[in-house]
C-alpha positions as CSV (number, residue, x, y, z in Angstrom):
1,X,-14.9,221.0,-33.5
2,X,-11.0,219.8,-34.9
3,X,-9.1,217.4,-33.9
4,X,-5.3,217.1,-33.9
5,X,-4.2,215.4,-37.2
6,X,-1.2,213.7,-34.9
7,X,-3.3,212.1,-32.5
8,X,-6.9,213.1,-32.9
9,X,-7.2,214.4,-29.4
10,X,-10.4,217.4,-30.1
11,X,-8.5,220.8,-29.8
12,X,-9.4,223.6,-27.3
13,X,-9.0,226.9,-28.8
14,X,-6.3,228.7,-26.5
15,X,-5.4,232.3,-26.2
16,X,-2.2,233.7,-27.4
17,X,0.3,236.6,-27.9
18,X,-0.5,236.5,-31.5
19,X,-3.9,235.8,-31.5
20,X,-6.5,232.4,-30.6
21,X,-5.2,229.4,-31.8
22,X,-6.1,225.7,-31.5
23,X,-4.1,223.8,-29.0
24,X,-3.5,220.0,-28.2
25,X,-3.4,218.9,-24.8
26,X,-1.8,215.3,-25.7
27,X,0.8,216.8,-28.5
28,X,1.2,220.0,-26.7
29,X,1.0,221.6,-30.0
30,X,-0.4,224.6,-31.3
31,X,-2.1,224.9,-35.0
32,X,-3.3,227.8,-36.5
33,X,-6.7,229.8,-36.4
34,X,-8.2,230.1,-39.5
35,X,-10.2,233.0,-40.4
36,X,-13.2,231.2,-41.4
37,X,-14.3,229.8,-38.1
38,X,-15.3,232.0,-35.3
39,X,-15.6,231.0,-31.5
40,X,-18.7,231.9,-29.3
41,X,-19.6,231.5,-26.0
42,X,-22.5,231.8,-24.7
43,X,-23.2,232.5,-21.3
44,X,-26.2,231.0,-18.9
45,X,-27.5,232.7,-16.0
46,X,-29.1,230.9,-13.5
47,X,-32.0,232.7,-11.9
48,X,-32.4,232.9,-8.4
49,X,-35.7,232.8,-6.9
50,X,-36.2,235.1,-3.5
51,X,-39.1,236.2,-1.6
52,X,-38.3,239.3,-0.5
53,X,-41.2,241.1,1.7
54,X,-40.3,245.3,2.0
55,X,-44.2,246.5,2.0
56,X,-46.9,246.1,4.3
57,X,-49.3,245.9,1.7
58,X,-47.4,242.7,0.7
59,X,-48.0,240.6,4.4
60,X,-51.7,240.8,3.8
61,X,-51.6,237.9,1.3
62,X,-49.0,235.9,4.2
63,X,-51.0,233.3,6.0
64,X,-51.4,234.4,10.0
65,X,-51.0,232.2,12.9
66,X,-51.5,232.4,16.3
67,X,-47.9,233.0,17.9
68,X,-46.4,235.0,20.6
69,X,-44.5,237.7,19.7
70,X,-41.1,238.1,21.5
71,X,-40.9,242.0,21.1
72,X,-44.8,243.1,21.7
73,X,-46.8,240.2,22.9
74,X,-49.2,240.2,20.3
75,X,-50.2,236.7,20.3
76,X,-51.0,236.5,15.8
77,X,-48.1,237.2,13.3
78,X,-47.9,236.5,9.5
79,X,-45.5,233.4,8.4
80,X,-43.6,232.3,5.5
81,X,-41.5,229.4,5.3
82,X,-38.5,229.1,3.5
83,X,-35.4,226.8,2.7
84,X,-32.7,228.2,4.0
85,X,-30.1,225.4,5.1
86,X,-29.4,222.3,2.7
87,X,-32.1,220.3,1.8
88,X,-32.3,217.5,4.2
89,X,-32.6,220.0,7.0
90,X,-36.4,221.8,7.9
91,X,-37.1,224.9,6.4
92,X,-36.9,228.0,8.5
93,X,-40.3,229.9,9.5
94,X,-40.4,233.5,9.4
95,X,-42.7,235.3,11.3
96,X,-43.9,239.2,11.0
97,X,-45.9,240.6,14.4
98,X,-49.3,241.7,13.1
99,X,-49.3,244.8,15.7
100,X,-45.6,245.8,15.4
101,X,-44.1,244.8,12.6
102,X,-41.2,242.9,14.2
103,X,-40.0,240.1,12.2
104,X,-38.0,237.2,13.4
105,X,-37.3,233.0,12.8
106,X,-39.1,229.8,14.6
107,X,-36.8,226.8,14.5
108,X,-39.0,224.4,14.9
């Protein structure tokens, strides 16, 4: 980290024509790079957790429950519940028909 040896305001390094060179925001100065120092960055990325349900195989381990189906009229379907909307708002239920296969929501 450097600071500006006018007013001691921390430089940002700052891209330029003839290369990267440190630049005061307070001075609105530029000094030069030296070749000794090096800038990295280094880059986080946030992981997003999903459930995403493509197989058959994968509904046998959803809970059932005993709901109508809109589609078939199978009265048992698989659920899963998830967070959809902000968090001081109910999740969202998801159901999957156990005869058909249809899927749809339950705002409850």
């Amino acid at each position: 980290m450097r600071t500006c040896p006018k007013c001691g305001n921390i430089l940002i390094p700052k891209r330029t024509k003839k290369g990267i060179v440190f630049y005061c925001k307070k001075c609105d100065k530029n000094y030069s790079f030296e070749d000794d120092i090096k800038i990295t960055t280094k880059v986080k990325k946030e992981s997003e957790e999903a459930i995403l349900i493509t197989k058959k195989e994968s509904e046998k381990n959803l809970p059932k429950t005993k709901v109508i189906c809109p589609k078939c009229g199978n009265e048992e379907a698989y659920y899963y519940v998830q967070q959809t909307r902000s968090a001081d708002e109910p999740p969202t239920v998801f159901y999957i028909c156990t005869k058909c296969n249809y899927s749809w929501r339950g705002y409850e």
